[in-house]
C-alpha positions in Angstrom: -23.8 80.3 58.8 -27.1 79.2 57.7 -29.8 79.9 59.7 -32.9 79.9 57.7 -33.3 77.2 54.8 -36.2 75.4 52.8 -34.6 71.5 53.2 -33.1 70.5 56.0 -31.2 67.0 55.2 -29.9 65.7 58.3 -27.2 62.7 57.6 -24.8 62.7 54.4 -25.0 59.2 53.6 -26.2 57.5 50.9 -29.6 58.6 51.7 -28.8 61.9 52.4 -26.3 62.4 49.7 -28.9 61.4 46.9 -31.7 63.8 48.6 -29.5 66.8 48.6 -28.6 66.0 44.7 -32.2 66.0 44.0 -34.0 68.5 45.9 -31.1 71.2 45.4 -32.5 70.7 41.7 -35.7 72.4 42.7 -35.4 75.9 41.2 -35.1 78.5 44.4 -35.6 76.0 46.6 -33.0 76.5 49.5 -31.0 73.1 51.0 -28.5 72.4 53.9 -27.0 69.4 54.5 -26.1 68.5 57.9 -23.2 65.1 59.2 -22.5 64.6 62.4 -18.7 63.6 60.6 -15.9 65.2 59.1 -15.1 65.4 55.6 -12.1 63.2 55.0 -9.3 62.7 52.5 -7.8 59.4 51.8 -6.4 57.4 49.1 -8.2 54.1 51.1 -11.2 55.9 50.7 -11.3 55.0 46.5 -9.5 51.5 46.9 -11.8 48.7 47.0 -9.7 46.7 49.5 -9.6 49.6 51.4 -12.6 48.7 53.6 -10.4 46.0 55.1 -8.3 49.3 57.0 -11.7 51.7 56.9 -13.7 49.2 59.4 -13.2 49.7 63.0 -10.7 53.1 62.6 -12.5 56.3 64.7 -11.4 58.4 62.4 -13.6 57.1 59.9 -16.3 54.5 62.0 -18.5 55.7 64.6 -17.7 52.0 66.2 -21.0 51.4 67.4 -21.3 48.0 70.0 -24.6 46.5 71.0 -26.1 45.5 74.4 -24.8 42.0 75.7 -27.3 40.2 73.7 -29.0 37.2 75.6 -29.2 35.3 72.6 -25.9 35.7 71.6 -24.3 34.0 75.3 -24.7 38.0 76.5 -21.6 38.9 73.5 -21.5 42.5 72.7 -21.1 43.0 68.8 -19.3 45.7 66.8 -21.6 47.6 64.8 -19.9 49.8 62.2 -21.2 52.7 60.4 -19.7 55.6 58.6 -18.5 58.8 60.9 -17.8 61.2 57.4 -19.2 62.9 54.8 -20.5 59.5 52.4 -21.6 57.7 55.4 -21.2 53.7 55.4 -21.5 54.2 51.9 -17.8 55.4 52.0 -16.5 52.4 53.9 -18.4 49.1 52.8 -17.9 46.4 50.7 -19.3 47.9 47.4 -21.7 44.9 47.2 -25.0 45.8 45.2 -28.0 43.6 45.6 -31.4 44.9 45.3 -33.2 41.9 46.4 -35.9 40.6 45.0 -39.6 41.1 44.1 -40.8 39.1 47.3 -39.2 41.7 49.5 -41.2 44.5 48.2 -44.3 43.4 47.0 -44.7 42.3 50.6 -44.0 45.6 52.0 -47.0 46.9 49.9 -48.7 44.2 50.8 -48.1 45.0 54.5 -49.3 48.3 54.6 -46.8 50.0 52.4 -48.6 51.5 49.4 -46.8 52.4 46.4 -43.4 50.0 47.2 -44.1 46.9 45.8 -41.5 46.1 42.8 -43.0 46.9 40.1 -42.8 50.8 42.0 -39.3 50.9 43.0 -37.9 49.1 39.9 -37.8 52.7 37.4 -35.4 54.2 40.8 -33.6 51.2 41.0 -32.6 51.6 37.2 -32.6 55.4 37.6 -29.7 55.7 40.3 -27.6 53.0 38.3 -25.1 52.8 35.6 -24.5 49.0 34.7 -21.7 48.2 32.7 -23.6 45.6 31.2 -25.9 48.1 29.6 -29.6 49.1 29.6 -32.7 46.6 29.5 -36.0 46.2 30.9 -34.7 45.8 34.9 -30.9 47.7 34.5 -30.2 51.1 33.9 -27.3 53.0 32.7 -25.9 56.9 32.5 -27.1 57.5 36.5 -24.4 58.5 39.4 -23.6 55.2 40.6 -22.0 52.8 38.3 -22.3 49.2 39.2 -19.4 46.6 37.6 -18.5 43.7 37.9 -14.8 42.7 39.3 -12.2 44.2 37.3 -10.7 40.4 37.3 -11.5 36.8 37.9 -10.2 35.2 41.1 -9.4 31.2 40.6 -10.1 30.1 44.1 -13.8 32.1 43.8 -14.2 30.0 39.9 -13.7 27.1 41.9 -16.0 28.1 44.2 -18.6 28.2 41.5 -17.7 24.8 39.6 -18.4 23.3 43.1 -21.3 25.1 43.8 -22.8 23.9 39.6 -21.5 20.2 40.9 -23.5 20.2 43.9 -26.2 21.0 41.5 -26.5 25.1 41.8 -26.9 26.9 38.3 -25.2 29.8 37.7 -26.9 33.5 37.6 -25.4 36.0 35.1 -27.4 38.8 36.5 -29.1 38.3 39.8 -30.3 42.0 39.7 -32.2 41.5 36.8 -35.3 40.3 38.9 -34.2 36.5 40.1 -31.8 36.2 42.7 -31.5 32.4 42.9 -28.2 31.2 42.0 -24.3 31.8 41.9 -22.0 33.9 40.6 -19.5 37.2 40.6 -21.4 40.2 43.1 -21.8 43.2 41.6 -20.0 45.9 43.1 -20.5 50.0 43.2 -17.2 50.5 41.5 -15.9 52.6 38.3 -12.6 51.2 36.8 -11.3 49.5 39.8 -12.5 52.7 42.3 -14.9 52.6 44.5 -18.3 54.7 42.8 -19.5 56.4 46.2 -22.8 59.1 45.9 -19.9 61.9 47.4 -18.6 61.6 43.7 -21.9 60.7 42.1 -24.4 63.2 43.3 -22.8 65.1 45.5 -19.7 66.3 44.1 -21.6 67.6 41.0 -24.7 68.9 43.4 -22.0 71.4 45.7 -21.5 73.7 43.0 -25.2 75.0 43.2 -25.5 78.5 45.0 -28.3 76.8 46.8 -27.2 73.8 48.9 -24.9 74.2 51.8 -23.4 71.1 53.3 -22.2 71.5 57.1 -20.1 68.5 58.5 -19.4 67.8 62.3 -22.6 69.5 62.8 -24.1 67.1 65.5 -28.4 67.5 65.1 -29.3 67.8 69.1 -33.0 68.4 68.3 -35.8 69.0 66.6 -38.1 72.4 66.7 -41.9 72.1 66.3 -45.0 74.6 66.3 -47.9 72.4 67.8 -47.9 69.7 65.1 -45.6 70.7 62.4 -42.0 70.6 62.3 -40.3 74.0 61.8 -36.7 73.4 62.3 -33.5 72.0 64.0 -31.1 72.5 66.3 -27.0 71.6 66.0 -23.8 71.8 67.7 -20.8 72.3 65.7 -17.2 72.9 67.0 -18.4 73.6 70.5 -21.0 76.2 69.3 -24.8 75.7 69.1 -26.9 76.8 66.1 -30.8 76.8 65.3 -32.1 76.5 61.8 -35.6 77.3 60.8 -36.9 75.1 58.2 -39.4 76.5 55.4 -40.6 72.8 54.1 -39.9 69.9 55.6 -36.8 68.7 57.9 -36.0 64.9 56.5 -34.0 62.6 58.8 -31.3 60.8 56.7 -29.2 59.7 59.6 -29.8 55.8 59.1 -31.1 53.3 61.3 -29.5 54.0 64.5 -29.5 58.1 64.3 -32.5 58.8 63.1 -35.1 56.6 65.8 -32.4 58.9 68.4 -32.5 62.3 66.5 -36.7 61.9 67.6 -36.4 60.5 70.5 -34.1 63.7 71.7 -36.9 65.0 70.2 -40.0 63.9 72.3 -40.8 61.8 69.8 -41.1 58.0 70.8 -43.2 55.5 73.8 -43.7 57.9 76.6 -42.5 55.8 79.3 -39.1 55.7 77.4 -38.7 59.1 76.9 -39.9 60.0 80.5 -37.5 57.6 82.1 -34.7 59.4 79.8 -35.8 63.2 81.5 -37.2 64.1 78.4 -40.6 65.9 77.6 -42.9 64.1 75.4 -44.2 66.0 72.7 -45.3 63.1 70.6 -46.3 59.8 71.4 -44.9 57.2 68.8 -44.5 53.7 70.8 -42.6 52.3 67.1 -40.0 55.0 67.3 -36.6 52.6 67.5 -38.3 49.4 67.2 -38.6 46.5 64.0 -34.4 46.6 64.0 -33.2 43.9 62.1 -30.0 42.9 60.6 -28.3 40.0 58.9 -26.6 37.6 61.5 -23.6 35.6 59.5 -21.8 32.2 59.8 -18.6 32.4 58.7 -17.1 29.4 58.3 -13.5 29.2 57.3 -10.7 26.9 55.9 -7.0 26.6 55.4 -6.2 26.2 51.5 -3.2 24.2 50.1 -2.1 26.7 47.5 -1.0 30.0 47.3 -4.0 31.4 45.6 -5.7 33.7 48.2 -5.9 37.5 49.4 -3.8 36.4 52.5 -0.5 35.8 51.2 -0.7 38.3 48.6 -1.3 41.6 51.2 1.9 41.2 52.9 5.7 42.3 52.8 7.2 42.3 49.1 3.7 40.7 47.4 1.8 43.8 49.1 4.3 46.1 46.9 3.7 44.4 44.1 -0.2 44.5 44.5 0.2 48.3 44.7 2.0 48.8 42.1 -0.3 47.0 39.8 -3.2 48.6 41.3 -1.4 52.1 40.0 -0.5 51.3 36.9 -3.4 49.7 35.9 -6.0 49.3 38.5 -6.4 45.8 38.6 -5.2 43.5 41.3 -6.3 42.7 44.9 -6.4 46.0 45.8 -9.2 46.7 43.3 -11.6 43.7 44.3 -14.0 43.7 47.2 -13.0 41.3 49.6 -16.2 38.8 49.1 -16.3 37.9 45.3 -18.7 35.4 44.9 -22.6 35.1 46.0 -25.2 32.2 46.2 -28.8 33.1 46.4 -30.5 29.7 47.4 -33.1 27.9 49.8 -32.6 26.4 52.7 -35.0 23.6 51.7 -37.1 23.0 48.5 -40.5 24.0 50.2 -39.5 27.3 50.1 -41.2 30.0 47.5 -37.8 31.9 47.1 -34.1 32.3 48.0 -34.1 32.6 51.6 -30.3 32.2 52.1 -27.4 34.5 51.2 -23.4 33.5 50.4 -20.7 35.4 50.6 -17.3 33.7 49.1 -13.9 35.3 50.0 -10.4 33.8 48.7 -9.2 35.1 51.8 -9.7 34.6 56.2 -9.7 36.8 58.7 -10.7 37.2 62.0 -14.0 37.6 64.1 -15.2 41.3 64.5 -15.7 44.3 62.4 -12.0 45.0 61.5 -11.0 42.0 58.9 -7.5 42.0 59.3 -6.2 38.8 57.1 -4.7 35.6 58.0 -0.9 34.6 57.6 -1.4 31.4 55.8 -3.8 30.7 53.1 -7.8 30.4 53.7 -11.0 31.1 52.1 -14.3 32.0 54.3 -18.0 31.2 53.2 -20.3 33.2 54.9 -23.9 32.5 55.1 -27.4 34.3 56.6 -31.0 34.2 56.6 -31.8 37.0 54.2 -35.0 38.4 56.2 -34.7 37.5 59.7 -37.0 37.1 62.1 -35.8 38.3 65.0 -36.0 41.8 65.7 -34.6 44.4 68.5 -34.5 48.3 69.1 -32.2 50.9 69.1 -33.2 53.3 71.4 -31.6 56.6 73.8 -29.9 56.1 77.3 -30.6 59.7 78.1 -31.0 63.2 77.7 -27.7 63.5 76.4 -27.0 63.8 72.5 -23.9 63.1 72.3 -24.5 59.9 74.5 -24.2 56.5 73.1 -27.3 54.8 71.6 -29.0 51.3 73.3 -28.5 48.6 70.6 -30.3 45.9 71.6 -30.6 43.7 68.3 -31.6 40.3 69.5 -30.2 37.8 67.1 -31.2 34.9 67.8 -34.4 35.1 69.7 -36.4 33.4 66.5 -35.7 29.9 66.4 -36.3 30.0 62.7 -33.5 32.0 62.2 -31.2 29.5 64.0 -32.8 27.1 61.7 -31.7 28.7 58.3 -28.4 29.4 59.4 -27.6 25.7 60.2 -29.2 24.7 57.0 -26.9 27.6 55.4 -23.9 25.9 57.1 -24.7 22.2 56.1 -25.0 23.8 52.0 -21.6 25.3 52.2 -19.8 22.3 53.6 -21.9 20.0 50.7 -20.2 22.9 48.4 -17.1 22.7 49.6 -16.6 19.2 49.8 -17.8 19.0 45.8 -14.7 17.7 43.6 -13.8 21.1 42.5 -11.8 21.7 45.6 -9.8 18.8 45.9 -6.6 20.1 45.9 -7.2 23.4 47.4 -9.3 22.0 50.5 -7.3 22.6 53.7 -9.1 22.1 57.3 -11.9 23.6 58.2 -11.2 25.9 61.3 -14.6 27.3 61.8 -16.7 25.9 63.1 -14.3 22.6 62.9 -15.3 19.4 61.4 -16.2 17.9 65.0 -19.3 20.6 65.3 -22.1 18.8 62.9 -25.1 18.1 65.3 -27.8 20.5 65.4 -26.9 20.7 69.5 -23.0 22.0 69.0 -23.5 24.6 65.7 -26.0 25.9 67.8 -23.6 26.7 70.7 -21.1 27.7 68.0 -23.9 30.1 66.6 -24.2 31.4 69.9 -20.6 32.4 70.8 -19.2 33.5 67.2 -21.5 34.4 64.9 -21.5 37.8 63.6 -23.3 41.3 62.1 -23.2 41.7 58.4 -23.5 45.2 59.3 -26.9 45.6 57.2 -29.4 47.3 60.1 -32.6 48.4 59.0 -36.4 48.8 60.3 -36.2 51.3 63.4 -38.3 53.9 62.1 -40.6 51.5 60.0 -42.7 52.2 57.0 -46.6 51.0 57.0 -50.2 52.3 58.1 -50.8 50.8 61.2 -50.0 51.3 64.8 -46.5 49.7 64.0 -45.4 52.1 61.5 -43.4 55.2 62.4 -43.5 56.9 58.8 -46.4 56.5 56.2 -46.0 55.1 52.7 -45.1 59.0 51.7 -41.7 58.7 54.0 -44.3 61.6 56.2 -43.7 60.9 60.6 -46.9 59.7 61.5 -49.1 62.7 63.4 -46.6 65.6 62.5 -46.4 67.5 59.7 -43.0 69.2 57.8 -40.9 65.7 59.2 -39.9 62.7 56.9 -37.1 60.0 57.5 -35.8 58.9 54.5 -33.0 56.0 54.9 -33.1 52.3 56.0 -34.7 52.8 58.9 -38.2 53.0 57.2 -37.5 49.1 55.8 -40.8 47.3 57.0 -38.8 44.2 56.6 -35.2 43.2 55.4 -34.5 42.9 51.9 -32.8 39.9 50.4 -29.3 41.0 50.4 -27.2 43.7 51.2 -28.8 46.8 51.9 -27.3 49.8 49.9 -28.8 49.9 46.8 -32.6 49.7 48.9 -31.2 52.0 51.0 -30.4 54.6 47.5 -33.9 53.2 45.5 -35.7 54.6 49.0 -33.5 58.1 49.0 -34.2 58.5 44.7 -38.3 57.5 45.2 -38.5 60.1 48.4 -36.7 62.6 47.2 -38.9 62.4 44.2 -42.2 62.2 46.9 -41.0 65.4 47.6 -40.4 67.1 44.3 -43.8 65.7 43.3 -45.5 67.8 46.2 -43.4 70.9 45.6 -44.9 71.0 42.2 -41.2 70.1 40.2 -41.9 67.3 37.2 -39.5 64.3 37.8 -37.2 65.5 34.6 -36.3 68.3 37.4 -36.9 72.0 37.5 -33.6 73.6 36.8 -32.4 71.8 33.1 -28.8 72.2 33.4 -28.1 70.4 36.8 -29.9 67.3 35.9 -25.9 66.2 34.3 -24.6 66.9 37.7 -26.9 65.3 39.7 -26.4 62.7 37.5 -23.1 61.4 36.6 -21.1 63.9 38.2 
């Protein structure tokens, strides 16, 4: 059992996946790895359509539910996240969107020095491997390779000839620095597998003497000295443990354990922490504030041909999917279930893309377990890409194993409410276009009766849904609001970062992973930087397996 160590890495996501790659590269340098899940073994776990049976299982979702939100007709959400080894990273949709220059310029521009694009573009192209080769914006060779679908869809390529006759253009590579447009997503996958950063950093990272990963080790607390942070506490199989930390202890556990990892820690608004019975070491009012996430339409229709996921996942079809999918990974199982994206604006005035699609050949239910539909449907799903409206996530008590407050507040910005009903009126022009005729069944969600402003609003209200992309609760900046400071360092302590999606000032356009891995590559290399290792890495030889492992 480790007790004394130089890193302490608490979360095995994608955050803290990359960080233990990187920082078990520094030459004598000594790095545990802490998840409060197991380590689990499945063959869902490398099949794309696997997320479909991953979502909403305990044995591999923490099943997270929010408050009743007021804004939301008092509805309590699902919020999924990872409960193993690989975090969500292990269980999402694969999508990979960086965003766009907007997003990070104006976090430097906020008070976040040091993360405006042109800064976090060399560890967006570092952590990549894009089949479509190296240029200016992509990378290739790095531990997560990013593909497009192993195979075209014909429902999504009608998608996009109605999107191009409704007067959309088409965008071959919305990574590449311009999101607007439509297209195929790009998806974290390697030959019809998912590409997760267990396999891509840390599989190739565990041989090293020097990095011990410990799963369902649950972080209880953290151990200070006056100001600095010297260590942490865990539980793990009913026993307790205390780890003294050399360096630095750097919270990893993502945007709903981390803000409660310092809050068990006396580390938050004082009244809060009083209230909760516990002693306030330091006083940090932004601790679990800022949260935001992506609130979706989905809007849904029957289709009158067989041509969608739904009819091909079931009885004798299913066999037949799986058997392609073994012999020569390709098929349903090896495509995410949303295929195609639109980047647009929700009216000409604005400066950029302000409104995300998400096209599936397939429907499925409300809620975070997407089981499909009997018949044949297809879903377009639509959000403001940085929200407004912002909640917290905060402790209920003293207790760590208790659950966490979610409080997100979805709709509490009228502007937001605004977007998404310009978002729906878009995909109805799209999918009324002449492309569809033919395939365009009825429209079961919302239903063609809802059109005034008055009723999508209700419908908002009682069915729209997470796109399961939180961010912001232990925010990056340097003013009163922040929790960190542009070096990922907590505010007022020393030997304490958090490195994940909590520190997101602001949303980024898109889906959050690859941000979420650009944050863990550019922190971990913060921290290299100060320990006096050059970016090429201290020890030579483990740079291939801390690469494409």
């Amino acid at each position: 059992m480790i007790t004394e160590c130089d890193y302490a890495i608490v979360g095995a996501g994608a955050a803290g996946c990359i960080l233990a790659a990187r920082l078990s590269e520094i030459a004598g340098a000594r790095v545990l790895l802490l998840e409060a899940g197991a380590r689990r073994r499945s063959p869902l776990l490398s099949i794309p359509a696997g997320e479909t049976w991953l979502l909403g299982n305990p044995r591999y979702d923490w099943r997270f539910e929010t408050e009743p939100d007021p804004s939301l007709y008092g509805r309590r959400l699902k919020i999924p996240r990872g409960r193993l080894l690989g975090g969500s990273n292990a269980i999402n949709g694969m999508i990979f969107v960086r965003g766009q220059r907007a997003d990070f310029d104006d976090w430097a521009e906020g008070g976040a020095q040091g993360w405006g694009w042109d800064d976090v573009l060399p560890f967006f192209r570092k952590l990549e491997d894009w089949q479509g080769g190296e240029s200016e914006t992509r990378g290739r060779g790095g531990p997560i390779r990013v593909e497009l679908p192993r195979q075209r869809e014909p429902l999504c390529d009608v998608f996009l000839e109605a999107a191009r006759q409704t007067g959309f253009a088409v965008n071959p590579d919305y990574n590449s620095g311009d999101l607007e447009g439509f297209g195929y997503y790009q998806c974290t996958q390697r030959w019809g597998r998912r590409a997760s950063v267990v396999e891509g950093y840390l599989a190739g990272a565990r041989v090293r003497a020097n990095l011990a990963v410990e799963t369902e080790a649950t972080v209880t607390g953290l151990c200070f000295e006056d100001r600095r942070c010297t260590g942490l506490r865990y539980r793990r199989g009913g026993e307790r443990h205390t780890v003294t930390v050399m360096r630095e202890v750097i919270l990893a556990a993502g945007t709903i354990g981390s803000p409660q990892i310092l809050e068990l820690s006396g580390i938050g608004e004082p009244g809060r922490l009083m209230r909760a019975g516990i002693h306030v070491h330091h006083a940090l009012s932004a601790v679990g504030e800022n949260l935001r996430d992506h609130l979706a339409a989905r809007l849904r229709w029957r289709v009158g041909q067989r041509v969608t996921f739904n009819e091909r996942t079931r009885g004798l079809a299913l066999a037949g999917q799986i058997a392609r999918y073994l012999t020569t990974r390709r098929g349903v199982l090896s495509l995410p279930i949303a295929l195609g994206f639109g980047f647009v604006r929700s009216t000409p005035g604005e400066p950029v893309p302000d409104l995300q699609f998400h096209f599936a050949p397939a429907s499925y239910g409300p809620g975070s377990t997407r089981r499909l539909d009997r018949h044949p449907g297809m879903t377009l799903g639509v959000y403001p890409m940085r929200p407004l409206s912002r909640g917290s996530v905060h402790i209920a008590s003293a207790d760590p194993l208790g659950p966490p407050v979610i409080e997100p507040r979805f709709l509490s910005e009228d502007e937001d409410r605004r977007r998404l009903i310009a978002g729906i009126r878009i995909a109805r022009r799209i999918v009324a276009a002449p492309a569809f005729d033919g395939y365009r069944g009825e429209e079961t969600a919302p239903g063609a009766h809802l059109w005034d402003e008055r009723s999508l609003t209700d419908h908002l209200r009682a069915s729209a849904d997470t796109s399961y992309h939180p961010v912001g609760t232990c925010r990056m900046g340097s003013g009163a609001g922040a929790v960190v400071d542009p070096c990922l360092r907590l505010r007022g302590l020393s030997g304490l970062r958090v490195v994940d999606a909590s520190v997101m000032p602001s949303m980024v356009s898109g889906n959050t992973q690859a941000a979420t891995m650009m944050i863990a590559e550019k922190g971990a290399a913060m921290i290299r930087e100060e320990a006096g290792v050059r970016s090429a890495g201290a020890v030579r030889a483990s740079e291939l397996a801390g690469g494409r492992a």
